[in-house]
Wavefront OBJ file of the C-alpha trace (Angstrom):
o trace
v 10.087 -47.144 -98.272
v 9.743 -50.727 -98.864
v 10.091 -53.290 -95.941
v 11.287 -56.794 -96.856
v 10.063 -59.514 -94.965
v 12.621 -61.487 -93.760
v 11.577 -65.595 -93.265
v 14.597 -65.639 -90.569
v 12.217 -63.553 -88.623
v 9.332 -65.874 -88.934
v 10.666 -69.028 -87.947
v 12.460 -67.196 -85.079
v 9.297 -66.145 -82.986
v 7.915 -69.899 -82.994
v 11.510 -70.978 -81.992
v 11.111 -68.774 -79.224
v 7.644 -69.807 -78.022
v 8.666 -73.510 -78.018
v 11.756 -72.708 -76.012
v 9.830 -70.626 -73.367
v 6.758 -73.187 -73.295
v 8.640 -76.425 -72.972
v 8.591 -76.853 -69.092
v 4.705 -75.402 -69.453
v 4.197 -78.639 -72.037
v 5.788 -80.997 -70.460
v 3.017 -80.330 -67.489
v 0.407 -80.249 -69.835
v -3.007 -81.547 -68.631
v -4.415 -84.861 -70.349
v -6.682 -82.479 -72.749
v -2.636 -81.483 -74.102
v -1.452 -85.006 -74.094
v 0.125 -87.249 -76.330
v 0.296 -91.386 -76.313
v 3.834 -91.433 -74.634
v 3.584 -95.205 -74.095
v 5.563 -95.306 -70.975
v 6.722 -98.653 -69.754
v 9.037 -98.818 -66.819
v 10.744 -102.257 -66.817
v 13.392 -101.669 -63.815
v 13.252 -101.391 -61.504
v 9.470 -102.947 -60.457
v 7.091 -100.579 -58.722
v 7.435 -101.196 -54.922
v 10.665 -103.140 -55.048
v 13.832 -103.717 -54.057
v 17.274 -101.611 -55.123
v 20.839 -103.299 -55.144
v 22.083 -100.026 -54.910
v 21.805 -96.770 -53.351
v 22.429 -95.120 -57.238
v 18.947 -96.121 -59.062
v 19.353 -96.789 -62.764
v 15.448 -96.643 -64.230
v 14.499 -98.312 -67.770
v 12.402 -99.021 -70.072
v 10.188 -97.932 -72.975
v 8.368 -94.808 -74.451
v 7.381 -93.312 -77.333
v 10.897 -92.907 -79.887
v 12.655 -89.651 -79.407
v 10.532 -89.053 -76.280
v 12.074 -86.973 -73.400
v 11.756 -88.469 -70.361
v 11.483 -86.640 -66.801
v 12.274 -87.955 -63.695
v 11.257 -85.563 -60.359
v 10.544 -85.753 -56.658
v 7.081 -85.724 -57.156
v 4.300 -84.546 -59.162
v 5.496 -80.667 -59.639
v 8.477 -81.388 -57.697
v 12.121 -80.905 -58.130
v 13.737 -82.463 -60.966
v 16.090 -85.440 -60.648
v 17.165 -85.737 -64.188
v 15.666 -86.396 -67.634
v 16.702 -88.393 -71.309
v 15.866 -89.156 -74.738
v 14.159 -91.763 -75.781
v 16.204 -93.775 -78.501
v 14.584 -92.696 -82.160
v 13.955 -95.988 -82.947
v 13.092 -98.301 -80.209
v 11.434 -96.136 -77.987
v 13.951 -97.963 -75.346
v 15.703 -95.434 -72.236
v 18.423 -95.520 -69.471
v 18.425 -93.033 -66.682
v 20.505 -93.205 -63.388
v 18.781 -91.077 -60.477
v 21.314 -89.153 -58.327
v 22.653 -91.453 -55.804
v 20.766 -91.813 -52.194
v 22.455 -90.505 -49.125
v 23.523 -93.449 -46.815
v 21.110 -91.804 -44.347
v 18.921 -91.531 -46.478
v 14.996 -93.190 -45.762
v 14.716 -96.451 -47.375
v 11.066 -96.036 -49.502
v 11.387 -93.738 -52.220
v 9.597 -92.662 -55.184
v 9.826 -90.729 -58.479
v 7.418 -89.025 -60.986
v 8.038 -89.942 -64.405
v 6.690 -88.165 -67.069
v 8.047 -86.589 -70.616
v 7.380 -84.787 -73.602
v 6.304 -86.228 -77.004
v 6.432 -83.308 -79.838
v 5.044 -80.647 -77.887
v 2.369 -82.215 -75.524
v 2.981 -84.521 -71.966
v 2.589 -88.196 -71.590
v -1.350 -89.097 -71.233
v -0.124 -91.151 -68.501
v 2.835 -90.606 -66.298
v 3.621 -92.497 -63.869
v 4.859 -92.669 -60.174
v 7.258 -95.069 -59.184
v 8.027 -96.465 -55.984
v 11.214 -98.279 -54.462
v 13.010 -99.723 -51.690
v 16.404 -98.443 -51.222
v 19.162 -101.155 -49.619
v 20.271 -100.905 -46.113
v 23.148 -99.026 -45.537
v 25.358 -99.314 -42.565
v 26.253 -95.355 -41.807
v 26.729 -93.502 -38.513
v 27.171 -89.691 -38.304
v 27.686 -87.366 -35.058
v 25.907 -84.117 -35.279
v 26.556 -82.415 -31.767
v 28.954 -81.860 -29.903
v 31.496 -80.947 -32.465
v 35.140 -81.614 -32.471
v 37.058 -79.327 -29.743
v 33.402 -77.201 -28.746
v 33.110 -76.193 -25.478
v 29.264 -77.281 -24.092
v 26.660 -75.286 -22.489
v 26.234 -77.582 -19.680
v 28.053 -80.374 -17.957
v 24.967 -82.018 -19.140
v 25.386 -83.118 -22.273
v 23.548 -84.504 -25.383
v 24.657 -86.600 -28.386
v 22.743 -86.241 -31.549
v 23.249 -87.459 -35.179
v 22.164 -90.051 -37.522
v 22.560 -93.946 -38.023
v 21.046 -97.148 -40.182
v 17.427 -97.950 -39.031
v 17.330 -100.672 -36.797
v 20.681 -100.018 -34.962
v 21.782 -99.265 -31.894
v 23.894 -96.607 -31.086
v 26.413 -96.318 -28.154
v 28.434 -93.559 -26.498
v 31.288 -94.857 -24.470
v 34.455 -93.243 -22.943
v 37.833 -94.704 -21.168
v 35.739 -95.826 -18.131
v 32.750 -97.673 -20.254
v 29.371 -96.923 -22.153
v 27.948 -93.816 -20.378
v 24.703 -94.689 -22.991
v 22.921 -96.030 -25.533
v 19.622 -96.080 -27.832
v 18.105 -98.428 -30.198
v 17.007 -96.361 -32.712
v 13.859 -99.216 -34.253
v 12.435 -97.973 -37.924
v 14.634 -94.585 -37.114
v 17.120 -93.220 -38.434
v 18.398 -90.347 -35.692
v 19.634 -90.818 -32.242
v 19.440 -88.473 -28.991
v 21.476 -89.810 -26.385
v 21.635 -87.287 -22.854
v 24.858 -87.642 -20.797
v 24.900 -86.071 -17.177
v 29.074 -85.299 -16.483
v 29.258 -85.332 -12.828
v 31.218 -82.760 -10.421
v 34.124 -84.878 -10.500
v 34.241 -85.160 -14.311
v 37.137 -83.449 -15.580
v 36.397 -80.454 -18.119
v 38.276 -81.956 -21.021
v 36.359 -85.172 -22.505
v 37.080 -87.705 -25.192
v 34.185 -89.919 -26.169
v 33.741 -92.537 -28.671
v 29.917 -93.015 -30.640
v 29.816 -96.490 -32.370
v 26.978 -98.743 -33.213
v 25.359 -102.680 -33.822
v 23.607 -103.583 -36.969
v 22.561 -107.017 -36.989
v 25.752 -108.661 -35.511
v 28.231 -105.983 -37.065
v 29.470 -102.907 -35.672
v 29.004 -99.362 -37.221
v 32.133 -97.291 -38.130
v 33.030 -95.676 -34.725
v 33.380 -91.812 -34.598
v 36.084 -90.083 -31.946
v 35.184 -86.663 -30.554
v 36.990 -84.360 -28.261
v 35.133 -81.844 -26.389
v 35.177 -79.243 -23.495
v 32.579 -78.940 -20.340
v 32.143 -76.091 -18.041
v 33.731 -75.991 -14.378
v 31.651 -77.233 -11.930
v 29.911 -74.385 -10.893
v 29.833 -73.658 -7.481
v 26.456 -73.648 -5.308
v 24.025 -70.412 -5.011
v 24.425 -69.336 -2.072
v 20.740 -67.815 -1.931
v 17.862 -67.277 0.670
v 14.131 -67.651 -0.096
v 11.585 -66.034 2.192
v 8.220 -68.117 1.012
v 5.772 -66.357 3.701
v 4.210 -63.549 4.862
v 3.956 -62.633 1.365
v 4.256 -59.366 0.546
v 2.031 -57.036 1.083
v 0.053 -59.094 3.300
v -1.600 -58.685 6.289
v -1.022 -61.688 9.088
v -3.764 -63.422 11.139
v -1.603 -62.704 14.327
v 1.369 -60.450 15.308
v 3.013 -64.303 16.237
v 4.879 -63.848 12.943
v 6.622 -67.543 11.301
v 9.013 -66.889 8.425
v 9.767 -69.657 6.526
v 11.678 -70.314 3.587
v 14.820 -72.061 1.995
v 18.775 -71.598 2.171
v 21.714 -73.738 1.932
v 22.131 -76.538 3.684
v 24.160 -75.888 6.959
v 23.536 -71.953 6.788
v 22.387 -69.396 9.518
v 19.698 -67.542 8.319
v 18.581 -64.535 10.097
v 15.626 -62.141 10.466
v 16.638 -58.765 10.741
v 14.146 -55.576 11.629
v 14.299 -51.592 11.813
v 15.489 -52.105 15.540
v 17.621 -55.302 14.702
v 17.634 -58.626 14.278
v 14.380 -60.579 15.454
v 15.499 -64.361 15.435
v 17.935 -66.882 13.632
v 17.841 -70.547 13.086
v 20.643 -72.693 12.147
v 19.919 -75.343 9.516
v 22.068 -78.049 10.297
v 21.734 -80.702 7.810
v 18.214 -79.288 6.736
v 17.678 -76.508 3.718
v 14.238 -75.009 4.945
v 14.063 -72.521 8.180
v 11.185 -71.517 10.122
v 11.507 -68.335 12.643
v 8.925 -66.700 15.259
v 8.906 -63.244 15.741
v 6.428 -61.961 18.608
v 5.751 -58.126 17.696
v 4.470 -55.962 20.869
v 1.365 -54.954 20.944
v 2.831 -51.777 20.956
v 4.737 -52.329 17.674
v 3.766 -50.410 14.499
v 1.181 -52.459 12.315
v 3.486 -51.406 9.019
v 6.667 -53.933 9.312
v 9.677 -54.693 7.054
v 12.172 -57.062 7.380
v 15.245 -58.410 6.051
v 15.895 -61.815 5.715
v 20.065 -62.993 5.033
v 22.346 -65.321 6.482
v 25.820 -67.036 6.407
v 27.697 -70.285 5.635
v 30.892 -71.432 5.185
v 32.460 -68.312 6.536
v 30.563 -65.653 4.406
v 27.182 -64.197 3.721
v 24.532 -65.299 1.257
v 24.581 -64.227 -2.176
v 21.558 -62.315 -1.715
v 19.008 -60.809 0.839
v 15.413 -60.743 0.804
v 13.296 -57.472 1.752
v 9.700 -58.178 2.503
v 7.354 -55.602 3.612
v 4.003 -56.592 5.173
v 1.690 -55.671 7.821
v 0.744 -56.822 11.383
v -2.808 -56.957 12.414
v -4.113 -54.211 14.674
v -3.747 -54.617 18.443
v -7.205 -55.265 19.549
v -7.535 -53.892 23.042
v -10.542 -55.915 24.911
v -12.964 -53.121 26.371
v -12.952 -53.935 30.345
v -16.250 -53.840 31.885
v -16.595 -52.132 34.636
v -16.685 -53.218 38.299
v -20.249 -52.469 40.135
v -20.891 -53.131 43.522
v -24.472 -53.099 44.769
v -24.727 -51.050 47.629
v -24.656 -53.447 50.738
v -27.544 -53.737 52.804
v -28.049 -53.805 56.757
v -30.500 -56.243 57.695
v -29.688 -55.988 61.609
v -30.189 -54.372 63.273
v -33.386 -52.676 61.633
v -34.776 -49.439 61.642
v -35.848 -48.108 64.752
v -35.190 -51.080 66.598
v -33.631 -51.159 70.368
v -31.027 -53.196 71.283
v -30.148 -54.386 75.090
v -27.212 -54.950 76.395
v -23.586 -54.023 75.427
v -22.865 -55.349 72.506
v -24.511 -55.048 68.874
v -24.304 -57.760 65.507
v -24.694 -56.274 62.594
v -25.956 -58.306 59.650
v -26.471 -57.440 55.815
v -25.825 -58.340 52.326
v -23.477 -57.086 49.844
v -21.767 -57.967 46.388
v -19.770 -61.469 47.659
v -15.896 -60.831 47.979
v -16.257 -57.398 48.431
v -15.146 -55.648 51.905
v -17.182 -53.992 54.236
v -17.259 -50.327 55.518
v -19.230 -50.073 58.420
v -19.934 -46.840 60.294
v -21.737 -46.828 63.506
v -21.907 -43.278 64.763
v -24.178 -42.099 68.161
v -27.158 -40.301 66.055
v -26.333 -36.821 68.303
v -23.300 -36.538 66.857
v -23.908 -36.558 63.453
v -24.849 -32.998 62.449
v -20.918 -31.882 63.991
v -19.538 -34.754 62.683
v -16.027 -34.054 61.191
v -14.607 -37.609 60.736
v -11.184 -37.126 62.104
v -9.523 -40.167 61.943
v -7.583 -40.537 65.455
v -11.323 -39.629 66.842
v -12.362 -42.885 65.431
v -12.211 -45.636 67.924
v -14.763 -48.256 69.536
v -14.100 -51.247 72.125
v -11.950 -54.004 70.816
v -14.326 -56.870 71.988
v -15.704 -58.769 71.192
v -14.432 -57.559 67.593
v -11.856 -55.946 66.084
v -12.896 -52.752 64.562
v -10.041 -52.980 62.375
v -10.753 -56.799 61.311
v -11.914 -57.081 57.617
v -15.243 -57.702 57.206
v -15.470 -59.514 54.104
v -18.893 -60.886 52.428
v -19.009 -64.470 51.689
v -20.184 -66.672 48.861
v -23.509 -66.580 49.555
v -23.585 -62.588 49.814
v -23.882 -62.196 53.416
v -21.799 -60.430 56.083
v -22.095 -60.177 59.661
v -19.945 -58.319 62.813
v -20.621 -58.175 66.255
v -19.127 -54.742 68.007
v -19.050 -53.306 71.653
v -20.407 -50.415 71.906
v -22.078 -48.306 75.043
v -26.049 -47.588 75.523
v -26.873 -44.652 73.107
v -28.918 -43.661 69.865
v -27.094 -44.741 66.992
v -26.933 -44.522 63.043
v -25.074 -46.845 61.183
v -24.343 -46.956 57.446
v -21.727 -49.156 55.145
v -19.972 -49.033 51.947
v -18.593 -51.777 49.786
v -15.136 -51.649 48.434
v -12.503 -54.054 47.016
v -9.062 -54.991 47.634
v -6.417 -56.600 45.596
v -3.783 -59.292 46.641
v -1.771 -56.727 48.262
v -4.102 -55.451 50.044
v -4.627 -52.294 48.281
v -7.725 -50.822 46.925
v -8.554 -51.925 43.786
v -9.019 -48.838 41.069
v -10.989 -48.268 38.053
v -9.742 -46.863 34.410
v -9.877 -43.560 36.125
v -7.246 -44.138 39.330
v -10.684 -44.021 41.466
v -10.987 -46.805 44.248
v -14.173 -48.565 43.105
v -16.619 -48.364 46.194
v -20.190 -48.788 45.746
v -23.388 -46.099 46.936
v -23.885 -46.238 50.722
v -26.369 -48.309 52.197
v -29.568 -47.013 53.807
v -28.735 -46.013 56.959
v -30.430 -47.566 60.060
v -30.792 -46.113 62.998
v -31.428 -47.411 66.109
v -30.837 -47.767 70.110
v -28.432 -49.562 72.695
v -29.856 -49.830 76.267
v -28.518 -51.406 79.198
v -29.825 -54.843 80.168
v -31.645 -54.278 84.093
v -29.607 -55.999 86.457
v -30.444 -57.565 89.939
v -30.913 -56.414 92.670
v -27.854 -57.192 94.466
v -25.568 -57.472 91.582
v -22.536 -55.304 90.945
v -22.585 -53.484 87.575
v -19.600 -54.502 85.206
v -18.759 -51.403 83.325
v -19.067 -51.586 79.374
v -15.302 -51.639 78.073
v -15.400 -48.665 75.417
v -12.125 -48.358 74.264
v -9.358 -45.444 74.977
v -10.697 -43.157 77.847
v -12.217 -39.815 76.838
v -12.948 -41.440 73.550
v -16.725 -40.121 71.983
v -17.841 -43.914 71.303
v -18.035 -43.638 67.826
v -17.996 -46.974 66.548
v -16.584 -48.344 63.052
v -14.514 -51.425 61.445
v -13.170 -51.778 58.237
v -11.108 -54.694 56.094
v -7.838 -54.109 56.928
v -5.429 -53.473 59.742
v -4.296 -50.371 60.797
v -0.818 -50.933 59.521
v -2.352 -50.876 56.364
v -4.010 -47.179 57.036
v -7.972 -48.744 56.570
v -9.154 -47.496 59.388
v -12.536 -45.690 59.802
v -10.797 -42.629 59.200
v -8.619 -43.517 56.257
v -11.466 -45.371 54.438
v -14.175 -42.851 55.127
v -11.595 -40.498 53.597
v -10.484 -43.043 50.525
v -14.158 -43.986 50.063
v -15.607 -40.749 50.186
v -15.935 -39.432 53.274
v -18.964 -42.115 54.094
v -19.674 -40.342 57.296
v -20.240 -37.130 56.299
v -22.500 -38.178 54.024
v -24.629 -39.930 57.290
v -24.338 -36.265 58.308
v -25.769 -34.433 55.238
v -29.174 -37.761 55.156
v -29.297 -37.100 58.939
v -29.514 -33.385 58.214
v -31.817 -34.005 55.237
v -29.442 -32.083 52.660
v -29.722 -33.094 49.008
v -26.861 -34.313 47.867
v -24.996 -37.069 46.296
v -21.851 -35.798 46.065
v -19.571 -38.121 48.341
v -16.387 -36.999 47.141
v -16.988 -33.234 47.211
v -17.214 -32.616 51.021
l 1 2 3 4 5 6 7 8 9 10 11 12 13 14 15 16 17 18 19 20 21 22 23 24 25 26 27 28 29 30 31 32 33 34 35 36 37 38 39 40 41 42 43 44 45 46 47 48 49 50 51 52 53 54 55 56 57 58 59 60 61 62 63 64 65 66 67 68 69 70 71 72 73 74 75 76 77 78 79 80 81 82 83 84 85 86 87 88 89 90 91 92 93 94 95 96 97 98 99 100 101 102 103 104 105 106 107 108 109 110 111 112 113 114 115 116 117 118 119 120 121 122 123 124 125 126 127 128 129 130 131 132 133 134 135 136 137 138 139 140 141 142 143 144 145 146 147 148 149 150 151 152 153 154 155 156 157 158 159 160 161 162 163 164 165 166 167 168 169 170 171 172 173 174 175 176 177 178 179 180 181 182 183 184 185 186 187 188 189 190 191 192 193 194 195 196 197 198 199 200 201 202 203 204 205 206 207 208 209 210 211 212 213 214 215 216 217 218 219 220 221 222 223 224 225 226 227 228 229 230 231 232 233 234 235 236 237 238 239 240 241 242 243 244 245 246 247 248 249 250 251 252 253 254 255 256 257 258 259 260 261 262 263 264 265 266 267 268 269 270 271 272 273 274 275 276 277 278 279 280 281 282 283 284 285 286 287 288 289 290 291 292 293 294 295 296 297 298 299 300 301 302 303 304 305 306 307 308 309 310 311 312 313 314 315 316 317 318 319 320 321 322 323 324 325 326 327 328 329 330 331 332 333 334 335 336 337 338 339 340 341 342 343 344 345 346 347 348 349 350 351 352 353 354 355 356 357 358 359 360 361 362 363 364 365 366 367 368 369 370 371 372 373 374 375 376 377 378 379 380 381 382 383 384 385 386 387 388 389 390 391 392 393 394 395 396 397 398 399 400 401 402 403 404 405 406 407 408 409 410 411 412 413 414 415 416 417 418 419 420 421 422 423 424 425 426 427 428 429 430 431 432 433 434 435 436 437 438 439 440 441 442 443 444 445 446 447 448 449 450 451 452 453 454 455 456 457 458 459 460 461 462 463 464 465 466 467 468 469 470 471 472 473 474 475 476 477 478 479 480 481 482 483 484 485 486 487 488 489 490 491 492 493 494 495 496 497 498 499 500 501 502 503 504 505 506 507 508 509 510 511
């Protein structure tokens, strides 16, 4: 089979390639290019426009095509023929925007046969000033997000650009070498929803075209009616169970602090929009707290609550000491020594503001001693038995008793009262009464009396009484007697008994 070659079919493919190169040639690099000969007579490089529609001429190769484009690779604007014989061409550029920036430029290159201009060119130009004015936001019958509200469009460089409504300009900005505007309006509470405002403008002694638009605000929203609780924080532990709460709410509100067993404290703002409260927590309270803090104004509650947990410091119990009294000592009269006459003073030194147990018993007596208390008497001069016997400052204590001529022991105990006159206890309910002293014993004889001289008998108290002597520090109505302090304190005579009969013991309480 024989295959004719068809010369359609030839000049086709190049016709092709030319059509699908043609934007690739009319980039070509300088290596591609061809003497295009491009002269651009109008307008000059860097100058001035009359008009906002830019007519470019001048002169290139004949039956050139000439591109015009944003830039170098950019967008193109347009493009034209050469005329076949001069060389000469006309193009007109799409008309500029009125808001449009003044400098402008435009690549020009073209396409001689099938290569680029050797040297295109960029040329650069000045637009005119055009008086134009444009209102972006807020658009005609919106409704705005706030009652706040901001103005934004376009409008000549160098003007200045007002917003104004029935009562007078509410602002304005002069807008220098730009060309948008941004104008904020704050509508106050009094403002009525439905607003009509008028944007104009001043360009050198002339006004802009005003633009009219209607618009919508929101209500005037009415106040939060909400409670802050700025400290404790939560979670927190605080330095003291004197707890402050502080923290915000409207102004002329009641706030209150509310706990598990009910409310803890309230303040009343007044004119003020802060609150501080003090809550005092028992030392008893738990150390895990929660509160709630709300409130009130105007007739109803806050829009919220606030539920803090925190925690209250430990109660920190001070360990008490406890109270030790030295045991007193008798320093008169001293071991073994003999007294004359009727009386005796008794002398010694103790803890200072303690009382004074002192038991004087007749040494004979001691191993059947019982201690009953209405046994328990001695001669009411020149002391009181029952007259405290308190030692002073300087740790001394002295008491001067009646008593008749014998051999006697004596011992004392320290103890201490309260206010009241009751006896002061330890943790444990016990009276706190110190050891006994060393016990002294000694002798009472009758002072030798002239011949010739009647004897005065030695006053010894209630008749058929044993003469067992004793004095304590409070009255009797008071049930301090001998008897009822030996027995509060111990039974302090019975343990004279037990040293007198030389049994080993301590035990005061256990008799």
């Amino acid at each position: 089979m024989i295959t004719k070659f068809s010369w359609r079919r030839a000049v086709a493919v190049p016709a092709v390639l030319t059509l699908a190169l043609g934007g690739a040639l009319l980039s070509s690099t300088a290596a591609q290019a061809a003497p295009g000969n491009l002269v651009i007579t109008s307008p000059t490089d860097g100058g001035a426009t009359t008009s906002r529609t830019v007519v470019v001429t001048g002169s290139v190769t004949p039956g050139a095509i000439v591109t015009f484009s944003t830039a170098e690779g950019g967008t193109e604007l347009t493009r034209t023929t050469s005329d076949r014989n001069t060389g000469a061409f006309t193009a007109t550029l799409p008309t500029y925007a009125d808001d449009a920036v003044r400098n402008q430029s435009v690549f020009v290159n073209g396409l001689v046969g099938f290569s680029g201009f050797d040297e295109p060119k960029t040329l650069s130009f000045v637009l005119p000033l055009t008086k134009y004015l444009t209102l972006a936001t807020p658009t005609e019958g919106s409704t705005t997000d706030s009652r706040t509200v901001t103005f934004t469009g376009t409008a000549t460089q160098g003007s200045t650009v007002t917003v104004s409504n029935a009562s007078g300009e509410l602002g304005r900005q002069n807008l220098g070498n730009a060309s948008t505007y941004s104008i904020t309006v704050p509508y106050d509470a009094a403002a009525t929803q439905a607003q009509t405002v008028t944007v104009g403008g001043i360009l050198g002694g002339s006004g802009l075209t005003p633009i009219t638009r209607n618009f919508t605000i929101p209500a005037v929203a009415a106040p939060a009616k909400t409670v802050t609780l700025d400290s404790p924080a939560a979670g927190t532990t605080t330095e003291s169970r004197s707890v402050t709460f502080t923290g915000t709410a409207p102004v002329g509100s009641t706030v209150t602090i509310t706990g598990a067993d009910g409310e803890l404290g309230r303040a009343n703002l007044g004119n003020a929009s802060t609150y501080s409260i003090t809550v005092e927590y028992a030392a008893d309270a738990p150390v895990d707290q929660t509160v709630t803090v709300g409130g009130f104004v105007g007739g109803s509650g806050f829009d919220n609550t606030v539920v803090r947990s925190f925690a209250l410091p430990a109660e920190v119990v001070p360990p008490t000491t406890p109270v030790v009294l030295d045991a007193p000592v008798i320093t008169s009269p001293t071991q073994g020594q003999v007294v004359v006459g009727d009386q005796v003073t008794f002398e010694g030194t103790g803890t200072p503001g303690s009382n004074i147990l002192l038991a004087v018993v007749p040494t004979d007596q001691l191993p059947e001693l019982e201690a009953p208390a209405d046994e328990m008497r001695a001669a009411a001069e020149p002391a009181d038995p029952a007259d405290p016997i308190v030692v002073d400052a300087d740790g001394n204590w002295t008491v001067t008793l009646a008593l008749t001529p014998d051999d006697y022991t004596a011992a004392a105990v320290a103890f201490l009262l309260d206010a009241d006159g009751a006896p002061v206890l330890d943790d444990a309910g016990q009276p706190i009464v110190s050891d006994p002293s060393a016990d002294v014993a000694f002798s009472l004889v009758a002072a030798v009396v002239p011949a010739g001289t009647p004897a005065t008998p030695i006053a010894t108290g209630t008749a058929g009484t044993t003469g067992l002597a004793y004095t304590g520090s409070e009255g009797t109505e008071a049930a301090i007697g001998i008897g009822a302090a030996v027995l509060l304190l111990g039974s302090t005579l019975m343990v004279l008994a037990r040293r007198r009969a030389k049994l080993a013991t301590t035990d005061v309480a256990g008799e």
